[in-house]
C-alpha positions as CSV (number, residue, x, y, z in Angstrom):
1,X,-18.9,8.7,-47.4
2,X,-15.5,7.9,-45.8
3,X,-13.1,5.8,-46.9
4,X,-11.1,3.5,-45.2
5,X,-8.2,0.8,-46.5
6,X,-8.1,-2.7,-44.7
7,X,-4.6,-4.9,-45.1
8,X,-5.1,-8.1,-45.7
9,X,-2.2,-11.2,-45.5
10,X,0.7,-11.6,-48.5
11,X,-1.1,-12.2,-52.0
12,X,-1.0,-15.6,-53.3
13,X,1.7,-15.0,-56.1
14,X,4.5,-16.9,-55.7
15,X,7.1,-15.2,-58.3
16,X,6.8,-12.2,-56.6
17,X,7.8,-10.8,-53.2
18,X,5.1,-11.0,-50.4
19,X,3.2,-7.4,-50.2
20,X,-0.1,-6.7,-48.4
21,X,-3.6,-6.6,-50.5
22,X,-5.5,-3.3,-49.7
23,X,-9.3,-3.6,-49.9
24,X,-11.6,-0.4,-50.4
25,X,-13.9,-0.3,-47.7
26,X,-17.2,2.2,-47.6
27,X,-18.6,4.0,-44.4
28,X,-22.2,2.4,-43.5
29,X,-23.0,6.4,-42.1
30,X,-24.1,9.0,-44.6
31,X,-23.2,12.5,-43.6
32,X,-24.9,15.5,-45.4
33,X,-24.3,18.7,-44.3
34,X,-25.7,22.1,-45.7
35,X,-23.3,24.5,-47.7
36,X,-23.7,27.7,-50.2
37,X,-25.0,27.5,-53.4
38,X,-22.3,28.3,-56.3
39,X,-24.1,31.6,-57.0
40,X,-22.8,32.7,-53.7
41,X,-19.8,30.7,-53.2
42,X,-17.5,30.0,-56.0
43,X,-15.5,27.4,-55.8
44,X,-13.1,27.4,-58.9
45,X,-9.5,27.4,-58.4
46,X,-7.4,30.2,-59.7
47,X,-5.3,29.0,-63.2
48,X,-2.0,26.9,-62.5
49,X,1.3,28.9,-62.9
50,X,2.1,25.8,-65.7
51,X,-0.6,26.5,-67.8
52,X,0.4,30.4,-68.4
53,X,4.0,29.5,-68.6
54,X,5.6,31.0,-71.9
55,X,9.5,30.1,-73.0
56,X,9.9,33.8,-71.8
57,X,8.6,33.7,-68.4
58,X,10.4,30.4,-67.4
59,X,13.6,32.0,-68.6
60,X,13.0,35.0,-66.3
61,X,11.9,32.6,-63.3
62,X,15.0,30.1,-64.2
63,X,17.0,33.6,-64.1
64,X,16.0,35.2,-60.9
65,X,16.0,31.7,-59.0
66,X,19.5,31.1,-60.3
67,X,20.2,34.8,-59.0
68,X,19.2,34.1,-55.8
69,X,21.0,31.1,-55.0
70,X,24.3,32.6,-56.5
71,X,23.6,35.9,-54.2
72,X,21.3,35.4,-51.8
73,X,20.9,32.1,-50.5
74,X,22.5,30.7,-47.3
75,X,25.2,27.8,-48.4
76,X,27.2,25.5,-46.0
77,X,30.9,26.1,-45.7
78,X,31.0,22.6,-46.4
79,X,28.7,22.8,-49.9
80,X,30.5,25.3,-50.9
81,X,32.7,24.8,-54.5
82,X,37.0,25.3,-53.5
């Protein structure tokens, strides 16, 4: 189903400042639509970057990113250090 937010007026707190209320709202439709099963689709993601990440490899990406921006990357006359 869809979702949908409705604003409604300030709340009635008085010690704080005025802010809207939002209200979950539900679509009255149903849509179902027809897709592949997982034996023929699969749907997992690949593993995050994060989760592989040793103290070796983020010194080597903190190295080569820090690389670039000293040789490669395009800096501003103005940005740049006197």
């Amino acid at each position: 189903p869809a979702l949908s937010t409705i604003q409604t007026g300030p709340t009635a707190l008085s010690h704080r400042a005025p802010s809207t209320t939002k209200r979950l709202v539900f679509a009255s439709n149903l849509s179902v639509y027809d897709t592949f099963s997982s034996t023929v689709y699969d749907r997992r993601s690949e593993p995050a970057t994060w989760s592989r990440l040793t103290p070796a490899l983020a010194q080597r990406i903190k190295e080569e990113l820090n690389s670039y921006k000293m040789e490669e990357m395009e800096v501003h006359a103005c940005s740049r250090m006197q």
